[in-house]
Structures are given as structure tokens and as C-alpha cells.
C-alpha positions in Angstrom: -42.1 43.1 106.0 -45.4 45.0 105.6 -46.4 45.9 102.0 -46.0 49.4 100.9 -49.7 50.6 100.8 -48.6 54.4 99.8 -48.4 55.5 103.5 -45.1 57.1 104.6 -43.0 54.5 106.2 -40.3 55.0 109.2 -36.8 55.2 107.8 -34.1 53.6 110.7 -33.0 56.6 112.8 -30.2 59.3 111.6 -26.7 59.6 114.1 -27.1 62.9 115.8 -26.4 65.7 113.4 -24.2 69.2 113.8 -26.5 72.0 114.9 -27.8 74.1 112.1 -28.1 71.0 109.4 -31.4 71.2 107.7 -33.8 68.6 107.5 -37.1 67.2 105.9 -39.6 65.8 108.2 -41.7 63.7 106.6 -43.8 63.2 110.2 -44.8 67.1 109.5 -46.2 67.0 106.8 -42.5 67.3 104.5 -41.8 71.0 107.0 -38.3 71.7 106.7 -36.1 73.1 109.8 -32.6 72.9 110.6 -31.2 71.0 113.8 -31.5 72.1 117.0 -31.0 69.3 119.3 -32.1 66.0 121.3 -35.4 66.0 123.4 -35.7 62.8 125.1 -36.1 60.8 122.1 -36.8 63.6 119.3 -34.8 66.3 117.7 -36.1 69.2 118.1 -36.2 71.3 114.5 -36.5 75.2 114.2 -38.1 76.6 110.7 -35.7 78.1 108.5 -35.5 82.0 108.9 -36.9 81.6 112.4 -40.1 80.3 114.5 -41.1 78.1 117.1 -38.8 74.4 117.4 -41.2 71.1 116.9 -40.0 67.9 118.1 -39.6 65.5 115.5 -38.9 61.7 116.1 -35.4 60.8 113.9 -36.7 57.9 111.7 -39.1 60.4 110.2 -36.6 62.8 109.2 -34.5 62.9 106.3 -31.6 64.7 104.7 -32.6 67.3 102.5 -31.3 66.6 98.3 -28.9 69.2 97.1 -31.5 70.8 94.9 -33.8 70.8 98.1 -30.9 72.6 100.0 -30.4 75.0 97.4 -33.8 76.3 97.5 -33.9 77.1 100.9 -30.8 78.8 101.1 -31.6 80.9 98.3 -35.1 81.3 100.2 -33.3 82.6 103.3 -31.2 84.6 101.3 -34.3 86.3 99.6 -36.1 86.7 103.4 -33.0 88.8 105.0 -32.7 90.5 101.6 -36.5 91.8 102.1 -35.7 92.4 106.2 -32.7 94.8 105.2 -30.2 92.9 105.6 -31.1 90.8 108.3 
């Protein structure tokens, strides 16, 4: 096993999640986006509130931490507030 020089290392792969799950990908430089799908070999991710899917490859992504969850839901919550409603 490799030493741990500080680098991010691959975590083993995540079963296929329910769409709309949100996620840390650590690949990305730590973006967070909720499920989309499989590409090929990669989930595709979508930002939270809305933009452009990436592909991510699984064994970089992770589960976001309750705290982490909370945040962005309450950061959602503050973005449709702004839009009216939205």
C-alpha cells in the first residue's frame, strides 16, 4: 500500500445512487452536485440550483456529512428565495 503523501487518494467506488442524491467530488476540486446518472464509467453530477452536468469517476466521490447537506439545502433554499420563489 502506497504511503499517504497528502495527495487525495481514490476511495473504492459507491453502488449506484437514487437520482437527485448530492455528492462531493473530491476529483473536482471538492464541487458538489447531486446525481444525475451513469456515463460509461462516470456519474454524471449537476451543480446544485442548476448548470452544466460534469462526469465524475465514482471512487472520487463521496457522500456529503449531514452538516455538509444542511448547508446546501439551506443554500438552495436561500437561491429560489432570491429568484421569487423559484
Amino acid at each position: 500500500m502506497p504511503e499517504d503523501d497528502g495527495a487525495l487518494t481514490r476511495r473504492e467506488p459507491l453502488q449506484v445512487p437514487s437520482p437527485g442524491t448530492l455528492f462531493r467530488d473530491t476529483g473536482h476540486g471538492d464541487r458538489v452536485g447531486e446525481f444525475r446518472g451513469v456515463a460509461g464509467p462516470y456519474w454524471s453530477l449537476r451543480p446544485v440550483g442548476g448548470g452544466v452536468e460534469w462526469e465524475a469517476e465514482p471512487e472520487w466521490v463521496r457522500a456529503l456529512t449531514p452538516a455538509e447537506r444542511l448547508s446546501v439545502e439551506n443554500a438552495l433554499r436561500n437561491l429560489r428565495s432570491s429568484r421569487g420563489g423559484l
